[in-house]
C-alpha positions as CSV (number, residue, x, y, z in Angstrom):
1,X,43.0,-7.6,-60.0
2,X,46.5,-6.8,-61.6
3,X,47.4,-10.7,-61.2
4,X,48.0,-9.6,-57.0
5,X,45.9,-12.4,-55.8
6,X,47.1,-11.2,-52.4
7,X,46.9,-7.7,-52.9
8,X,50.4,-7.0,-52.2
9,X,50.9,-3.4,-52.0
10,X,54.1,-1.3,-53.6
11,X,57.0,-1.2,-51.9
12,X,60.6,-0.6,-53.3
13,X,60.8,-4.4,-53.8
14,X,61.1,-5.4,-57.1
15,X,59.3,-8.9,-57.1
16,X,60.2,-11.5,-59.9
17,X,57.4,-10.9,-62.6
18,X,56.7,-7.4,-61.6
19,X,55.1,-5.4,-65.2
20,X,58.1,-2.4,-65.4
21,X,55.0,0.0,-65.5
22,X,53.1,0.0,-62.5
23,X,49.4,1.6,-63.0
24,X,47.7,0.9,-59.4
25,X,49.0,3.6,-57.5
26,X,48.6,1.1,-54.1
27,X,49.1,-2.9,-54.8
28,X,52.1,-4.3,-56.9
29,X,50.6,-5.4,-61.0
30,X,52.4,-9.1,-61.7
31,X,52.7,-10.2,-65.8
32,X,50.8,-13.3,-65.1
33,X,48.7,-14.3,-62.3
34,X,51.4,-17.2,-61.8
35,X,53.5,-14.7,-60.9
36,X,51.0,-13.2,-58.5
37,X,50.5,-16.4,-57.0
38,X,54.4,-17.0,-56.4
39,X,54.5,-13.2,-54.5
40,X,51.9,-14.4,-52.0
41,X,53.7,-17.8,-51.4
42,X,57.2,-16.2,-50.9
43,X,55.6,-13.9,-49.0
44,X,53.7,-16.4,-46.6
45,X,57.3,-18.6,-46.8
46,X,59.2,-15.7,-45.5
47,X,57.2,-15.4,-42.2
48,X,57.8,-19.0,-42.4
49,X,61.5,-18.9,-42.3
50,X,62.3,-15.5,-41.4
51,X,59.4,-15.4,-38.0
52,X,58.7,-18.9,-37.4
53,X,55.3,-18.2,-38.1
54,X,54.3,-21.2,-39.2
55,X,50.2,-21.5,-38.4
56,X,47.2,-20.2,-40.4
57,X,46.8,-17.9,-37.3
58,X,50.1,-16.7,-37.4
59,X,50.4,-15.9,-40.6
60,X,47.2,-14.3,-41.1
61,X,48.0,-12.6,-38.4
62,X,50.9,-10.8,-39.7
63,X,49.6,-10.4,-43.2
64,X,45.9,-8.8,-42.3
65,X,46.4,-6.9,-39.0
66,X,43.5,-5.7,-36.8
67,X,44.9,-2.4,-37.7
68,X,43.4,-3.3,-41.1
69,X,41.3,-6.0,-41.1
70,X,38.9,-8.2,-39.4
71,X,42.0,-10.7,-38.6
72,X,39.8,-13.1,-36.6
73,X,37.3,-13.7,-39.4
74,X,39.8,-13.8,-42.0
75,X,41.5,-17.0,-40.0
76,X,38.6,-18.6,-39.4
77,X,37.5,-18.2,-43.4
78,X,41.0,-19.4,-44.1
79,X,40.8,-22.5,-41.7
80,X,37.8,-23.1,-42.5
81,X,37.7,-22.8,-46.2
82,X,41.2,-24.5,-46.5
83,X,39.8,-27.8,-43.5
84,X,43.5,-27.3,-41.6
85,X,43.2,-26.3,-38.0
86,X,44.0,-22.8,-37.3
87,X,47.1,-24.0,-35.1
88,X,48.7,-26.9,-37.5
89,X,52.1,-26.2,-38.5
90,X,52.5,-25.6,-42.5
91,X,55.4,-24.3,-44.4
92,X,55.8,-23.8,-48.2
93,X,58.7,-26.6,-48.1
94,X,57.5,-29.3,-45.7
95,X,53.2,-28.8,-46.6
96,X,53.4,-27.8,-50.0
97,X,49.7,-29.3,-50.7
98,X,48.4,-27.7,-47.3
99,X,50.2,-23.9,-48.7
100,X,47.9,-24.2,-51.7
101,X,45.1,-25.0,-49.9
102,X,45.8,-22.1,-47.7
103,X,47.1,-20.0,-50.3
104,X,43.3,-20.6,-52.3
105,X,41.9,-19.6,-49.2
106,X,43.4,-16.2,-49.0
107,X,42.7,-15.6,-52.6
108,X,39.1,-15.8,-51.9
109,X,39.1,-13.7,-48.8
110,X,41.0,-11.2,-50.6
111,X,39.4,-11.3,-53.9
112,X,35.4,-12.8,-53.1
113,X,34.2,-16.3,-54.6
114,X,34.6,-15.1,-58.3
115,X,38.3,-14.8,-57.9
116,X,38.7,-18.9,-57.9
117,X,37.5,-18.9,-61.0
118,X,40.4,-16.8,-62.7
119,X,43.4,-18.2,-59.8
120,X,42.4,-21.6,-61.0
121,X,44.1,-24.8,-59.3
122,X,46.3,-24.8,-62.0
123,X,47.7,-21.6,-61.9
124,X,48.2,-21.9,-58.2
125,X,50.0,-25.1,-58.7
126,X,52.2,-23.1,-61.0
127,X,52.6,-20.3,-58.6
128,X,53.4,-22.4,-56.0
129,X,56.4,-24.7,-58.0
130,X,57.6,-21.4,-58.8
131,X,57.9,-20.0,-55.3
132,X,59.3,-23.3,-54.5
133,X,62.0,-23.5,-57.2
134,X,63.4,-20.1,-56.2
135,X,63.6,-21.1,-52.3
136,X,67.4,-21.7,-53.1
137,X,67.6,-17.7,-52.2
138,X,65.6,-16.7,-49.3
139,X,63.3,-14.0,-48.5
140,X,64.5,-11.9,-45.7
141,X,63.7,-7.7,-44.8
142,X,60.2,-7.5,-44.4
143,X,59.2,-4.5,-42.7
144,X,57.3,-4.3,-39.7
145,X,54.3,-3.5,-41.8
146,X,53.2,-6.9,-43.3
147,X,52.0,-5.3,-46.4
148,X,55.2,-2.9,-46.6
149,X,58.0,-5.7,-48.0
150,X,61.6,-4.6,-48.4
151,X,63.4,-7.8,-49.4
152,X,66.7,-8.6,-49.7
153,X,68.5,-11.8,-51.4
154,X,70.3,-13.7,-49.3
155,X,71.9,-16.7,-51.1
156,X,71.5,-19.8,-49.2
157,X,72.7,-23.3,-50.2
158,X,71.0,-25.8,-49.0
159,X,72.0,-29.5,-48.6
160,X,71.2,-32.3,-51.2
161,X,69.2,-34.0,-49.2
162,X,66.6,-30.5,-49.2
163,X,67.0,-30.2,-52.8
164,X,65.8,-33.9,-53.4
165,X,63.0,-33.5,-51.4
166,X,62.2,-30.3,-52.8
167,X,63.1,-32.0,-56.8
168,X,60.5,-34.5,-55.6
169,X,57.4,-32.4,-54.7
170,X,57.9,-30.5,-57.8
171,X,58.9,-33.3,-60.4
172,X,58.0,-36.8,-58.8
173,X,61.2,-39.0,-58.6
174,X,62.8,-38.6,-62.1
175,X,66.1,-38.1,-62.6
176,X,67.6,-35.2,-60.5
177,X,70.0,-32.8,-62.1
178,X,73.8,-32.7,-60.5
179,X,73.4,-29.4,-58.0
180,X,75.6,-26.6,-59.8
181,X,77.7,-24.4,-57.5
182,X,76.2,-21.7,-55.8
183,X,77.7,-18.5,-58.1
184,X,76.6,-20.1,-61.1
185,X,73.0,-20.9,-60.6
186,X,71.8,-17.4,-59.8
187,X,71.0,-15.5,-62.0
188,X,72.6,-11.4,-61.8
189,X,69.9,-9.6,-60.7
190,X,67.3,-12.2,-59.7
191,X,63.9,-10.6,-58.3
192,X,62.4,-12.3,-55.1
């Protein structure tokens, strides 16, 4: 439904792949369901870094509240569907596979079983390099609310040694660019 695999609702934050014209008057439409797939990632990488929550328990916690949702049956379809413990540690950058795994989980509690079929494993792959490649900026801002996202860029540099790693999950080992300076590898105006 509108390429929102995560039914993101509207907020004021203008997410990278947003459609300009909004028709859903409550969850954010994306251009491609790649793009959908990215929100939810940089959203579940922003409790990552931003509130060290780190679990399948944590995370769902935050992102489907009691006050909403049956949180303890969603964790437990999550765990279970995904096979990682509701307790291991996973982030987007150091468990990429394990983040897909999750991340298909979630699109099936969100959206039922038919929803696999259109968020194939190849457009969550894509999703999921995508959210990856833009980790150079991070995430922060996200309201209290976890469906209520204000975000905010916040250019961060990281260190070669992170951008190898990170050239490595997405590419496999072949040649690595030369890192550019900061100012000229974003973009003016760069959506989260």
């Amino acid at each position: 439904r509108n390429n929102n695999p995560g039914n993101i609702n509207r907020t004021n934050t203008q997410w990278e792949g947003m459609l300009d014209e909004q028709t859903d008057s409550r969850f954010v439409s994306f251009e491609s369901p790649e793009m959908g797939v990215r929100a939810l990632a940089r959203t579940l990488n922003t409790y990552n870094t931003k509130y060290n929550l780190d679990t399948i328990s944590s995370m769902i916690s935050r992102f489907a509240p009691p006050t909403e949702n049956d949180t303890q049956n969603y964790i437990k379809f999550v765990s279970d569907k995904s096979g990682i413990s509701r307790t291991k540690k996973i982030t987007l950058q150091e468990n990429p596979e394990d983040m897909k795994k999750v991340i298909t989980a979630m699109i099936e509690m969100e959206g039922g079983s038919d929803s696999i079929k259109y968020f194939t494993p190849s457009v969550i792959n894509e999703g999921v390099k995508l959210a990856l490649e833009s980790t150079a900026s991070q995430d922060v801002g996200i309201d209290e609310d976890p469906q209520q996202a204000t975000i905010e860029r916040i250019p961060v540099r990281p260190d070669d040694e992170t951008l190898g790693a990170a050239w490595d999950i997405l590419y496999g080992n072949s040649t690595k660019p030369e890192p550019k300076p900061l100012v000229e590898s974003l973009k003016p105006q760069q959506r989260p």
